[in-house]
N, CA, C and O atoms as CSV, one atom per row, in Angstrom:
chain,resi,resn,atom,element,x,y,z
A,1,UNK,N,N,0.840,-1.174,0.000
A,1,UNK,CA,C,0.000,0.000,0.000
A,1,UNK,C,C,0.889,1.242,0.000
A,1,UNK,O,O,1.720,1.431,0.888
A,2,UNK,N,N,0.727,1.939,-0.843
A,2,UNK,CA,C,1.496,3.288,-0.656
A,2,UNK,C,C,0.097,4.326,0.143
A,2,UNK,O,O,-1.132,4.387,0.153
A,3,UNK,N,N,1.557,5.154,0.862
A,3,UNK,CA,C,0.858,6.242,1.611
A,3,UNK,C,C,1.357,7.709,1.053
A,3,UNK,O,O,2.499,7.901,0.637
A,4,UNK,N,N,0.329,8.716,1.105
A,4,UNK,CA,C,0.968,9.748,0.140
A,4,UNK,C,C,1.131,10.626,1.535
A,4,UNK,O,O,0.724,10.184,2.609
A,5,UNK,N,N,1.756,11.885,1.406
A,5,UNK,CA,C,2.285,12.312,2.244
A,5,UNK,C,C,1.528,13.227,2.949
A,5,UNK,O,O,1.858,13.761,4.008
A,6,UNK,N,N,-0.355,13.529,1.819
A,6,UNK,CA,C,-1.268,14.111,2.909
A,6,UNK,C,C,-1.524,12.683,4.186
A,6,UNK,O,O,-1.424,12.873,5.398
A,7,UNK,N,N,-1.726,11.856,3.802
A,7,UNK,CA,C,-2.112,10.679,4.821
A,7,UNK,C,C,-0.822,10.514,5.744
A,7,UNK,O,O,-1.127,9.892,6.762
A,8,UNK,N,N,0.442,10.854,5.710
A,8,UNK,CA,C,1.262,11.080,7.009
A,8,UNK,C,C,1.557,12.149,7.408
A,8,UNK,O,O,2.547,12.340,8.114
A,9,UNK,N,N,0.469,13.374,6.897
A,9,UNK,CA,C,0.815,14.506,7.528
A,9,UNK,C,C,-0.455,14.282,8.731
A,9,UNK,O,O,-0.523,14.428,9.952
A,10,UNK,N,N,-1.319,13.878,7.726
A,10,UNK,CA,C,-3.046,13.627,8.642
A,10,UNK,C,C,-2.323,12.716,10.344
A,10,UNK,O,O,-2.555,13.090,11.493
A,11,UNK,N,N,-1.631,11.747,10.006
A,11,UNK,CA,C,-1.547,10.625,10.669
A,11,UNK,C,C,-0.418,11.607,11.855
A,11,UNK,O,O,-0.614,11.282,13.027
A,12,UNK,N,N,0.296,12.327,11.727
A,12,UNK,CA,C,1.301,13.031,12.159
A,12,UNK,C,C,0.186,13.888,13.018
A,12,UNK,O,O,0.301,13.955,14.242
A,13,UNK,N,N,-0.817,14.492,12.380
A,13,UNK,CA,C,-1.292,15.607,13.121
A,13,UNK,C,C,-2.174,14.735,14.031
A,13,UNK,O,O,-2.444,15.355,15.060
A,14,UNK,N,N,-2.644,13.661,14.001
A,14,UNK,CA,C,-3.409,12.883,14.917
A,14,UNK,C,C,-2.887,12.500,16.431
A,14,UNK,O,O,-3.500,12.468,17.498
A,15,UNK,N,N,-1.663,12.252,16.140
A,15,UNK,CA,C,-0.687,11.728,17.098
A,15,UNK,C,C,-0.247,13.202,18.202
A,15,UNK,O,O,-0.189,13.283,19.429
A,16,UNK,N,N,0.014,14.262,17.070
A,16,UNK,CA,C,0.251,15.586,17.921
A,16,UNK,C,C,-1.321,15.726,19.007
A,16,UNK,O,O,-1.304,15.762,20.237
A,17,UNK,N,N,-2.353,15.776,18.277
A,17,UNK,CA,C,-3.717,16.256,18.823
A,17,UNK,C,C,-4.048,14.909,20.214
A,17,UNK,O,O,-4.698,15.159,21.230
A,18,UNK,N,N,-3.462,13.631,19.918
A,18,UNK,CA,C,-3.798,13.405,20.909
A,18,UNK,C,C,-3.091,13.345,22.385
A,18,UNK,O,O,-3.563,13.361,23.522
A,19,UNK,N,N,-1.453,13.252,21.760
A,19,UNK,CA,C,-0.725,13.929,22.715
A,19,UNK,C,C,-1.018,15.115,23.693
A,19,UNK,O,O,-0.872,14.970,24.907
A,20,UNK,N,N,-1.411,16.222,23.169
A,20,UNK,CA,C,-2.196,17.582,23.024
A,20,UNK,C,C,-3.302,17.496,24.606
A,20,UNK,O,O,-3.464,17.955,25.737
A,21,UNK,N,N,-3.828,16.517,23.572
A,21,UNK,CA,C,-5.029,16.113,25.192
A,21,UNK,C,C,-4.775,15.772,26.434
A,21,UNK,O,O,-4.963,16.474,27.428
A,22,UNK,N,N,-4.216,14.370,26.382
A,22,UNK,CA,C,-3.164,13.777,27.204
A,22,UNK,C,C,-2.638,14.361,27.978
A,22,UNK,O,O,-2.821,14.113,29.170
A,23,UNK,N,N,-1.712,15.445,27.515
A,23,UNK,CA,C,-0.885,15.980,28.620
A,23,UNK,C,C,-1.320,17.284,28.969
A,23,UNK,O,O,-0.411,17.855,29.573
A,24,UNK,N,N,-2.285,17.964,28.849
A,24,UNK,CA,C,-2.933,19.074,28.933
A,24,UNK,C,C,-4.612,18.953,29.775
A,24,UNK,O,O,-5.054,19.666,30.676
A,25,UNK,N,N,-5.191,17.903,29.148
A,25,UNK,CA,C,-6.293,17.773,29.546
A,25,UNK,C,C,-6.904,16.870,30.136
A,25,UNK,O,O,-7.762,17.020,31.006
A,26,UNK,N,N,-6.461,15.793,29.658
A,26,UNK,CA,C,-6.382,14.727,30.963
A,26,UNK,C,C,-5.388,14.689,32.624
A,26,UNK,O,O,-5.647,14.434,33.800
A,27,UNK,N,N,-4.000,15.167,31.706
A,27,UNK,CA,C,-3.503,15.825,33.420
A,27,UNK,C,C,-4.039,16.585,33.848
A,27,UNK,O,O,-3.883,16.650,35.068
A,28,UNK,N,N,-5.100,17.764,33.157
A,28,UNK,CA,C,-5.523,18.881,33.929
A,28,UNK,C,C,-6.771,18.235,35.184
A,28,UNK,O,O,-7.074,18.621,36.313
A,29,UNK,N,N,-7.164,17.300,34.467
A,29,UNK,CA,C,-8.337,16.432,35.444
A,29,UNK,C,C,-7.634,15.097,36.638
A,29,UNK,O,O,-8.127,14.740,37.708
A,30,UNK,N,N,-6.575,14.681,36.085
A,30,UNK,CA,C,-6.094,13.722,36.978
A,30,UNK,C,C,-5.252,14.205,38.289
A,30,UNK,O,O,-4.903,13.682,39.348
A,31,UNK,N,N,-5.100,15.547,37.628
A,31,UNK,CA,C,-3.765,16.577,38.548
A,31,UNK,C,C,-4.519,17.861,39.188
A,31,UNK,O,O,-3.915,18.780,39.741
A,32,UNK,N,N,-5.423,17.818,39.091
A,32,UNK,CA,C,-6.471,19.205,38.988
A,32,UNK,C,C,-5.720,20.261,39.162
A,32,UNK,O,O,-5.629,21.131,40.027
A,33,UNK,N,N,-5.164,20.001,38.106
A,33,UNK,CA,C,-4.106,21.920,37.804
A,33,UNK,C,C,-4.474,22.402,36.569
A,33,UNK,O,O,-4.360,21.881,35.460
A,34,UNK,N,N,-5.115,23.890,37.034
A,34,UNK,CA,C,-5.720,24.401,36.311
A,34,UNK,C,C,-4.815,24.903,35.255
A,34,UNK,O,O,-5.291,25.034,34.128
A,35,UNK,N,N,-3.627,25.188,35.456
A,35,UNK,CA,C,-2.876,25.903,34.787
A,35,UNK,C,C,-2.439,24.747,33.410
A,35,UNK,O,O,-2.264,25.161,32.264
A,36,UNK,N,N,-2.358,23.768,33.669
A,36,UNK,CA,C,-2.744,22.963,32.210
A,36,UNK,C,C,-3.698,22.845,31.422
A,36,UNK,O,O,-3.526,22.453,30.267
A,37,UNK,N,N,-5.039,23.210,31.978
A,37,UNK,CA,C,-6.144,23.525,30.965
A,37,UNK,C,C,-5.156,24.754,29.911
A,37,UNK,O,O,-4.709,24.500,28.793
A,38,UNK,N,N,-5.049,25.720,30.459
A,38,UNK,CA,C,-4.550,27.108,29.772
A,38,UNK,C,C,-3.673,26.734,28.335
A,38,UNK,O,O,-3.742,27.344,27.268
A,39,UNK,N,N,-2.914,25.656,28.623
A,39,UNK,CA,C,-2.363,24.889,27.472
A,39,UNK,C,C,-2.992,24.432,25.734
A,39,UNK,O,O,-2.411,24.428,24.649
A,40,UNK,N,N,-4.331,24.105,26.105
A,40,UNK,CA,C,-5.111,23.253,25.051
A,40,UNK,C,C,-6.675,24.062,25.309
A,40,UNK,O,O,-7.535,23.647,24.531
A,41,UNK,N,N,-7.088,24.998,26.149
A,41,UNK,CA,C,-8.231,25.153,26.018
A,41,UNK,C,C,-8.366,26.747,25.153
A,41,UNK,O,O,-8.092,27.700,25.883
A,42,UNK,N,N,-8.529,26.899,24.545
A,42,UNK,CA,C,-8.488,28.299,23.257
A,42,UNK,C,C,-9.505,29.491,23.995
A,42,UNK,O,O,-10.679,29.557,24.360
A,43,UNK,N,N,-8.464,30.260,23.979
A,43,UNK,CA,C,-9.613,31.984,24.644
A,43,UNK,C,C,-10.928,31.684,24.449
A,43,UNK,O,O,-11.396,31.478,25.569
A,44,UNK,N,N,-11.649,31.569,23.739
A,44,UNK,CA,C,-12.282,31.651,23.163
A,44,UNK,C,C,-13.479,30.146,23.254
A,44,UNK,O,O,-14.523,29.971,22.626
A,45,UNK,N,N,-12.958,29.457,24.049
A,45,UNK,CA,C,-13.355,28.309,24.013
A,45,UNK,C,C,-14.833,28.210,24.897
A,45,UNK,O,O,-15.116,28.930,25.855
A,46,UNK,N,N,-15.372,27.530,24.533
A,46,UNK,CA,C,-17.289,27.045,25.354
A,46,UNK,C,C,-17.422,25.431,25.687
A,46,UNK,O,O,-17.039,24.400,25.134
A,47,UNK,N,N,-17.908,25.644,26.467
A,47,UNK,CA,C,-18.462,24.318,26.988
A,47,UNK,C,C,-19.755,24.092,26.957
A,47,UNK,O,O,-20.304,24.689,27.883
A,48,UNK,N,N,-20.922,23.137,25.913
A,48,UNK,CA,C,-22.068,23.256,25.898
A,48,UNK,C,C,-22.255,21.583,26.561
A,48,UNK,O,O,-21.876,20.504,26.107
A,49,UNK,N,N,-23.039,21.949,27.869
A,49,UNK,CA,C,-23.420,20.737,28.476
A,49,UNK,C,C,-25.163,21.147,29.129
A,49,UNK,O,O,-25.674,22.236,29.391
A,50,UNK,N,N,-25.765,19.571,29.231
A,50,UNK,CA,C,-27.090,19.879,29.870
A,50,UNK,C,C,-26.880,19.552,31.335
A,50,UNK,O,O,-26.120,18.656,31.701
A,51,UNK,N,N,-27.771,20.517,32.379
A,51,UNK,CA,C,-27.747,20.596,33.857
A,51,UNK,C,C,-28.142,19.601,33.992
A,51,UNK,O,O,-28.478,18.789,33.130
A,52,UNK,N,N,-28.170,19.470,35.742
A,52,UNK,CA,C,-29.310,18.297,35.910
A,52,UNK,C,C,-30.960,18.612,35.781
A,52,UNK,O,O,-31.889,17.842,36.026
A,53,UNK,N,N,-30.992,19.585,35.454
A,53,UNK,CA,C,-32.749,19.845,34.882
A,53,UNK,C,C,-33.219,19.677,33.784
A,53,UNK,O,O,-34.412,19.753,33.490
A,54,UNK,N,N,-31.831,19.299,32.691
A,54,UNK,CA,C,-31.628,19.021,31.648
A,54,UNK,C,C,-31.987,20.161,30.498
A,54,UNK,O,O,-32.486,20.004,29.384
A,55,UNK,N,N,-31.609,21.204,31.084
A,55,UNK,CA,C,-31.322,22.864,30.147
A,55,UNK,C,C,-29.490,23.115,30.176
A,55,UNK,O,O,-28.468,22.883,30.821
A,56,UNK,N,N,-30.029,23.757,28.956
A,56,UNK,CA,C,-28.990,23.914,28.203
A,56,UNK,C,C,-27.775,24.457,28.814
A,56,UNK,O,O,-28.192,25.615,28.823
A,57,UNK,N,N,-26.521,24.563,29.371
A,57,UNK,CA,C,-25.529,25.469,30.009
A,57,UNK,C,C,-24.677,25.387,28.920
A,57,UNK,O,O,-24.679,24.452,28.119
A,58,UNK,N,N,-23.596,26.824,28.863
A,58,UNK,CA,C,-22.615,27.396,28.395
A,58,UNK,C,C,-21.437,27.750,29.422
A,58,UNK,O,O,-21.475,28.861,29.950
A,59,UNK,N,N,-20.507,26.966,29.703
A,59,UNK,CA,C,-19.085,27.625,30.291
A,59,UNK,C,C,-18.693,28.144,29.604
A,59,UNK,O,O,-18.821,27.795,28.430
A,60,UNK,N,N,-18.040,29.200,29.932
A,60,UNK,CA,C,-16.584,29.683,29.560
A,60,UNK,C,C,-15.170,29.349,30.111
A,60,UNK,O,O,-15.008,28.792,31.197
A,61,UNK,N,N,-14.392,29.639,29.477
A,61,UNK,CA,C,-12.526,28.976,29.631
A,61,UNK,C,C,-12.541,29.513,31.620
A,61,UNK,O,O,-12.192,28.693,32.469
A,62,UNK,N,N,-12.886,30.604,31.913
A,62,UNK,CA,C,-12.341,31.074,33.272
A,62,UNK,C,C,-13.825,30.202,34.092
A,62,UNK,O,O,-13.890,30.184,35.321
A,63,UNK,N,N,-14.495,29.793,33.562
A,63,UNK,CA,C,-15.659,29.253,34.789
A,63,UNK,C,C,-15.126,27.858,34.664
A,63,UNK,O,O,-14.671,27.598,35.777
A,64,UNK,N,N,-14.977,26.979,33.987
A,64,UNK,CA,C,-14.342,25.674,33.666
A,64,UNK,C,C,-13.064,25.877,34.434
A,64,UNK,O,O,-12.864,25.316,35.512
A,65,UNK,N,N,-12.354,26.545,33.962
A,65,UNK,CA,C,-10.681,26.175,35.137
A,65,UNK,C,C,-11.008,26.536,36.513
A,65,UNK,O,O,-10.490,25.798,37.350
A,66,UNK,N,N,-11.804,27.570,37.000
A,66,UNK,CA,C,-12.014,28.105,37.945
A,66,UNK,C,C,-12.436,26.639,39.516
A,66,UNK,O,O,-12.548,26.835,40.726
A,67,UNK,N,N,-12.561,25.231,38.655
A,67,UNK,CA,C,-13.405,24.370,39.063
A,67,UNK,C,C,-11.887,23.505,39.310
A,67,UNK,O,O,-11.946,22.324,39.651
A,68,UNK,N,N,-10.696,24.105,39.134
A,68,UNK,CA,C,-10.336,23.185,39.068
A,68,UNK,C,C,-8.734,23.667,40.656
A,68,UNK,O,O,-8.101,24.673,40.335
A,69,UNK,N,N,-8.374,23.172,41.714
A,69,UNK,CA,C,-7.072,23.438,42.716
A,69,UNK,C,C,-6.495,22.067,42.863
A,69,UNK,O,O,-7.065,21.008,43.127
A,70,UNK,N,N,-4.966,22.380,42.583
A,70,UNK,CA,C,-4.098,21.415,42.998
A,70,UNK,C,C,-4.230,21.120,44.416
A,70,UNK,O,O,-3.722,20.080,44.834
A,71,UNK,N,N,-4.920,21.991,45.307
A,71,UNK,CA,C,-4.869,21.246,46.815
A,71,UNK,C,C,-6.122,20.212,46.792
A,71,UNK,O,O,-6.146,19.300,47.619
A,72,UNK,N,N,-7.233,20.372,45.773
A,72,UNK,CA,C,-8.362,19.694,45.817
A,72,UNK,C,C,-8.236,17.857,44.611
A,72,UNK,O,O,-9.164,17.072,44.422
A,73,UNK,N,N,-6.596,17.730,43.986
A,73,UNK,CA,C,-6.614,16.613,43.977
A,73,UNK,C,C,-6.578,15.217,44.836
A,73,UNK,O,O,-5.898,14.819,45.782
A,74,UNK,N,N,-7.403,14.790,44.225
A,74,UNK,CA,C,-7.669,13.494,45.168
A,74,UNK,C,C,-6.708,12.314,44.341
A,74,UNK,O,O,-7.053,11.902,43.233
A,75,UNK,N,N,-5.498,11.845,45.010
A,75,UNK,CA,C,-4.573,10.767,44.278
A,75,UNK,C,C,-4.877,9.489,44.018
A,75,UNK,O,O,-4.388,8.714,43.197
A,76,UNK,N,N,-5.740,9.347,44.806
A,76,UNK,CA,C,-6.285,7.924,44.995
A,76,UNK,C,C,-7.014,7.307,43.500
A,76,UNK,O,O,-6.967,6.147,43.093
A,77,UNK,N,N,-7.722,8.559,42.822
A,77,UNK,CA,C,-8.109,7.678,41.453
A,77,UNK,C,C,-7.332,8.036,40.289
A,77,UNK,O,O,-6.605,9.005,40.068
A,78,UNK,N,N,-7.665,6.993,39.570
A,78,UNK,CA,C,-7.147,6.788,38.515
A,78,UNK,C,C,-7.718,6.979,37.040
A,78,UNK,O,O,-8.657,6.378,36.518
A,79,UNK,N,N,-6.960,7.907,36.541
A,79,UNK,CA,C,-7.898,8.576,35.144
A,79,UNK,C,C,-7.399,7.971,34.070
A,79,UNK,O,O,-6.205,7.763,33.854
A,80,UNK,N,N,-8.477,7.633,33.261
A,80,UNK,CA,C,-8.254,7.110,31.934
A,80,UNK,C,C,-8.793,7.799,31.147
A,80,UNK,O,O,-9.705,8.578,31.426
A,81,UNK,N,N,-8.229,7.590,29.838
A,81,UNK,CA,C,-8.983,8.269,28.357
A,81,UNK,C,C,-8.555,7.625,27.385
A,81,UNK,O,O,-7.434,7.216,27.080
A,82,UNK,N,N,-10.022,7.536,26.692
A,82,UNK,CA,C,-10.323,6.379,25.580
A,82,UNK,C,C,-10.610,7.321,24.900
A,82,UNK,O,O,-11.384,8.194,25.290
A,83,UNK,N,N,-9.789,7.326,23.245
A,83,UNK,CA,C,-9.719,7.898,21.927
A,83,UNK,C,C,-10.753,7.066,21.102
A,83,UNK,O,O,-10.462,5.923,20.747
A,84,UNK,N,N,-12.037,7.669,20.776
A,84,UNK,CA,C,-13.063,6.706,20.022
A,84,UNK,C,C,-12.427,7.015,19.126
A,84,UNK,O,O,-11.657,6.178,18.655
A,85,UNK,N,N,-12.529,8.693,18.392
A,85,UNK,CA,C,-12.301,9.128,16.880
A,85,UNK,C,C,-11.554,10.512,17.063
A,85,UNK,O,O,-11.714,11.336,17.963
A,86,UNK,N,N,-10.495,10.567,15.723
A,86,UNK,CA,C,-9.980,11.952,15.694
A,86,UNK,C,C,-10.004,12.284,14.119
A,86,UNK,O,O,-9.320,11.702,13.278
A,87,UNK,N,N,-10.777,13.168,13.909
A,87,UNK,CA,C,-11.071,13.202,12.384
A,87,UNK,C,C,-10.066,14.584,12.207
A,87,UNK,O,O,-9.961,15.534,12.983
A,88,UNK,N,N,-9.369,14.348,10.902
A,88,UNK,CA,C,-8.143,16.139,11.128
A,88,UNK,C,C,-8.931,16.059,9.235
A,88,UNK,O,O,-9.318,15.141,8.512
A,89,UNK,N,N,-8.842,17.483,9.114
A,89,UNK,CA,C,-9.000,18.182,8.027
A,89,UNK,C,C,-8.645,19.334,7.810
A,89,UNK,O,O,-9.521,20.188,7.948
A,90,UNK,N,N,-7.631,19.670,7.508
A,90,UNK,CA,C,-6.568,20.968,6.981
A,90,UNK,C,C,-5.997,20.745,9.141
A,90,UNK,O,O,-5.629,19.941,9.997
A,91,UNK,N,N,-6.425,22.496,8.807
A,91,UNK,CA,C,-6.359,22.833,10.159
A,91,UNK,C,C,-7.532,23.131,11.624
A,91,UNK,O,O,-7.590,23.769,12.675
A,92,UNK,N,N,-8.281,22.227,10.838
A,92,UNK,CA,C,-9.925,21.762,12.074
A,92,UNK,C,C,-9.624,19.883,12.017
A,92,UNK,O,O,-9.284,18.999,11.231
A,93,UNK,N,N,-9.994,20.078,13.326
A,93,UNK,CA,C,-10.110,18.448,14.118
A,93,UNK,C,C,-11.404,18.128,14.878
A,93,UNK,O,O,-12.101,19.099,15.172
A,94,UNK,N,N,-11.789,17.012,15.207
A,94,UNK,CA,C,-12.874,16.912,15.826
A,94,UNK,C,C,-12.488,15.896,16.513
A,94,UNK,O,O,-11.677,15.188,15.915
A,95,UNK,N,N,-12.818,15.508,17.725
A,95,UNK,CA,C,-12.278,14.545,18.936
A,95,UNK,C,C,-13.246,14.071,19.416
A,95,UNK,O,O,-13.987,14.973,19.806
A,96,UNK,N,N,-13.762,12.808,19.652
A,96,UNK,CA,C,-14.987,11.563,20.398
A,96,UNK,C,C,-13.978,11.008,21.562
A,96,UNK,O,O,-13.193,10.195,21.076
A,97,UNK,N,N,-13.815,11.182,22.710
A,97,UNK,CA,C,-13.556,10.316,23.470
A,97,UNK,C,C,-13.966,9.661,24.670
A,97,UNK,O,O,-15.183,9.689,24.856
A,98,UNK,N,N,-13.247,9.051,25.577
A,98,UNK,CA,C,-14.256,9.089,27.140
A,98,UNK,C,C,-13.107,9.324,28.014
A,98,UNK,O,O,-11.947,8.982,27.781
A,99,UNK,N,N,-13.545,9.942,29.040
A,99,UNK,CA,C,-12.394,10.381,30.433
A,99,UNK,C,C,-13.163,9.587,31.393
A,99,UNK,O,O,-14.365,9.354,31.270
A,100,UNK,N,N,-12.503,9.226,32.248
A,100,UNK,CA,C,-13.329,8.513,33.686
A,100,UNK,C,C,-12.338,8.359,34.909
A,100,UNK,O,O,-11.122,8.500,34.782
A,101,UNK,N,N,-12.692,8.188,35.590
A,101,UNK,CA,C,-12.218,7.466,36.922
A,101,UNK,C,C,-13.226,7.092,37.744
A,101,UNK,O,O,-14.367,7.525,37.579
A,102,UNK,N,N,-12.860,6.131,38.851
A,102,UNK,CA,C,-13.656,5.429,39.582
A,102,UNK,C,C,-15.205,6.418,40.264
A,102,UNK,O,O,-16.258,6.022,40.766
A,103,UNK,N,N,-14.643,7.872,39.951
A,103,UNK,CA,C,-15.817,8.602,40.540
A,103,UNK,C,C,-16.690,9.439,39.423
A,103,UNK,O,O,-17.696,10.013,39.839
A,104,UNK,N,N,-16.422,9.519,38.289
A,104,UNK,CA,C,-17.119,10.444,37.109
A,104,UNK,C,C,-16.673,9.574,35.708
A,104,UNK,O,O,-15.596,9.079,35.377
A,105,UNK,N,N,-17.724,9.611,35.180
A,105,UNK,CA,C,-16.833,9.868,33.542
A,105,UNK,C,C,-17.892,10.182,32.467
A,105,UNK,O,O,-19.095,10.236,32.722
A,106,UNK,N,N,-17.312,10.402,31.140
A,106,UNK,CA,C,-17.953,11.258,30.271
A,106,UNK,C,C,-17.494,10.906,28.966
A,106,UNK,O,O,-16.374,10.437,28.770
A,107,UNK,N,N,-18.504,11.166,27.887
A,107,UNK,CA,C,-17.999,11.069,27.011
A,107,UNK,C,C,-18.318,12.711,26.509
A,107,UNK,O,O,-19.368,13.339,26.640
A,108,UNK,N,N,-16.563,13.307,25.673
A,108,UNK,CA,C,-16.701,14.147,25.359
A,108,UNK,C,C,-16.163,14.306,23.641
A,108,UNK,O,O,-15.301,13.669,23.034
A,109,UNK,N,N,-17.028,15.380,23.206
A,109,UNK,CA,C,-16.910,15.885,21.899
A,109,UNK,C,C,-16.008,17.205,21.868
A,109,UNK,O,O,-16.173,18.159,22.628
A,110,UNK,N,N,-14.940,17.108,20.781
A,110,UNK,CA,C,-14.199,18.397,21.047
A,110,UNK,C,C,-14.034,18.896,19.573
A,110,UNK,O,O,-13.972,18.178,18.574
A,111,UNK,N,N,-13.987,20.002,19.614
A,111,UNK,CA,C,-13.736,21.178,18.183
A,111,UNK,C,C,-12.595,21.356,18.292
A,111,UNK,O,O,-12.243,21.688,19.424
A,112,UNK,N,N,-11.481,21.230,17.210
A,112,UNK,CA,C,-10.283,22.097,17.518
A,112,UNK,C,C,-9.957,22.404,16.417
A,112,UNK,O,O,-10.491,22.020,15.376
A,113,UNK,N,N,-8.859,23.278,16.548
A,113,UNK,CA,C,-8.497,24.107,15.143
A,113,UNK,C,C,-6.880,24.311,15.778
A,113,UNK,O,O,-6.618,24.358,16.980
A,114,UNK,N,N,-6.055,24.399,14.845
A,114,UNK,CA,C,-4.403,24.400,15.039
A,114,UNK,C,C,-4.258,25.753,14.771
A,114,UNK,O,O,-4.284,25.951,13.556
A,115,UNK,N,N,-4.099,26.878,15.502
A,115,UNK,CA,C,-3.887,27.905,15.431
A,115,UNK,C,C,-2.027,28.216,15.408
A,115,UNK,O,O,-1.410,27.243,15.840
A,116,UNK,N,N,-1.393,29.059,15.099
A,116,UNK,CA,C,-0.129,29.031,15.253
A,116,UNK,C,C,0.212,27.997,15.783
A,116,UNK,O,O,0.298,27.884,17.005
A,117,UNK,N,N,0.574,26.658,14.594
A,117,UNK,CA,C,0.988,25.492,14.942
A,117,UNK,C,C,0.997,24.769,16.599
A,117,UNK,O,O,1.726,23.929,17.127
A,118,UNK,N,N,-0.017,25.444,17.007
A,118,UNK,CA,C,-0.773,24.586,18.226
A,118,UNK,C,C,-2.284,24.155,18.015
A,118,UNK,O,O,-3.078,24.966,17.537
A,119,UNK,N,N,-2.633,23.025,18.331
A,119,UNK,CA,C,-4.100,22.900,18.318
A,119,UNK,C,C,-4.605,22.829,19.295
A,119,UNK,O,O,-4.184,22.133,20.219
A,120,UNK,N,N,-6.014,23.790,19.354
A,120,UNK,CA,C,-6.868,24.533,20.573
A,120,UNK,C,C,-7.651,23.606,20.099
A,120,UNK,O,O,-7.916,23.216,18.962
A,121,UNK,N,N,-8.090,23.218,21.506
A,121,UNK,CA,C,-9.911,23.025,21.992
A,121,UNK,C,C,-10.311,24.277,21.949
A,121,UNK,O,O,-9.808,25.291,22.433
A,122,UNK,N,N,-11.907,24.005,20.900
A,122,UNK,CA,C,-12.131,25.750,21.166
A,122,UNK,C,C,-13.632,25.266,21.230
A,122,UNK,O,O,-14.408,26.217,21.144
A,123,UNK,N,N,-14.195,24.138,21.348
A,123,UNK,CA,C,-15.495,23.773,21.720
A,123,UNK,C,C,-15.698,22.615,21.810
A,123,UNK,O,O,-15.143,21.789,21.085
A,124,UNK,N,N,-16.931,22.196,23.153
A,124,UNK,CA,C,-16.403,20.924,23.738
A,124,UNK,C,C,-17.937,20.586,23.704
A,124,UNK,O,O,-18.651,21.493,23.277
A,125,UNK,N,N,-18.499,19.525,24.055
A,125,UNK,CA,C,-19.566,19.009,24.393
A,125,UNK,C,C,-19.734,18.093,25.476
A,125,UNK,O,O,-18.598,17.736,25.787
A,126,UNK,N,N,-20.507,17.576,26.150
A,126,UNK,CA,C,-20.472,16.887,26.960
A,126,UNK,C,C,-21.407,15.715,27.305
A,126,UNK,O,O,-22.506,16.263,27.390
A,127,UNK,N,N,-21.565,14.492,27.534
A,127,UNK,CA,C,-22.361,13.419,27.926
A,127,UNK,C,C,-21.764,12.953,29.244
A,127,UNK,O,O,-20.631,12.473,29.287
A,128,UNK,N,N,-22.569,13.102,30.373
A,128,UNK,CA,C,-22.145,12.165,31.632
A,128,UNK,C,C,-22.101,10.642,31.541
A,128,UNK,O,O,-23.286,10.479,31.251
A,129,UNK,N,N,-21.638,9.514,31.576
A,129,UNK,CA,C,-22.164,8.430,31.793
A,129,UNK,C,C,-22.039,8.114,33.151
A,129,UNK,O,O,-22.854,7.330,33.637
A,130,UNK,N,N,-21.283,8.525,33.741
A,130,UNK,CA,C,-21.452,8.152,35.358
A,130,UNK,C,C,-21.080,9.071,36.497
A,130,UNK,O,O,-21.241,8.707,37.661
């Protein structure tokens, strides 16, 4: 099979974006340091999730980190994240995955776009499963 060199740039930018997450956004939840959100989450970025009344909410980047103190990690669990899908096209991505630990998890939808050869989360979605 030959591969042309958009399909290892695609495959290249997949590997960056999920790295990207990983060490930005999953540590930001396993480490609850906010200051790694700041890494991967884009000025500009929203969070569209339903309450428990099941209406509509909108975060913003400073109400989302605001949720988050290194004195309020708890070490004891253990965070995982499962990569369903990472679809890249030019410089927009779209991300399916699940985050969890023994006390929450979710499956989340993410928007990103590679701005000065970094790629931002710049809109997220959200499903609780537990």
């Amino acid at each position: 099979m030959v591969i042309n060199q958009s399909e290892n740039n695609r495959e290249t930018e997949i590997i960056s974006i999920k790295k990207a997450i990983m060490d930005f956004y999953h540590e930001g939840h396993a480490k609850s340091d906010p200051e790694l959100y700041k890494n991967i989450l884009h000025d500009e970025w929203k969070f569209f999730l339903f309450d428990e009344n099941d209406q509509l909410k909108i975060v913003d980047k400073e109400e989302y980190i605001s949720r988050y103190k290194l004195e309020n990690v708890n070490k004891d669990l253990t965070w995982n994240t499962e990569f369903y899908n990472v679809d890249v096209t030019g410089k927009n991505a779209a991300v399916k995955l699940r985050i969890e630990c023994e006390e929450v998890g979710y499956i989340d939808y993410f928007n990103l776009m590679k701005i000065n050869d970094i790629w931002w989360i710049v809109h997220k979605l959200s499903h609780k499963i537990k």
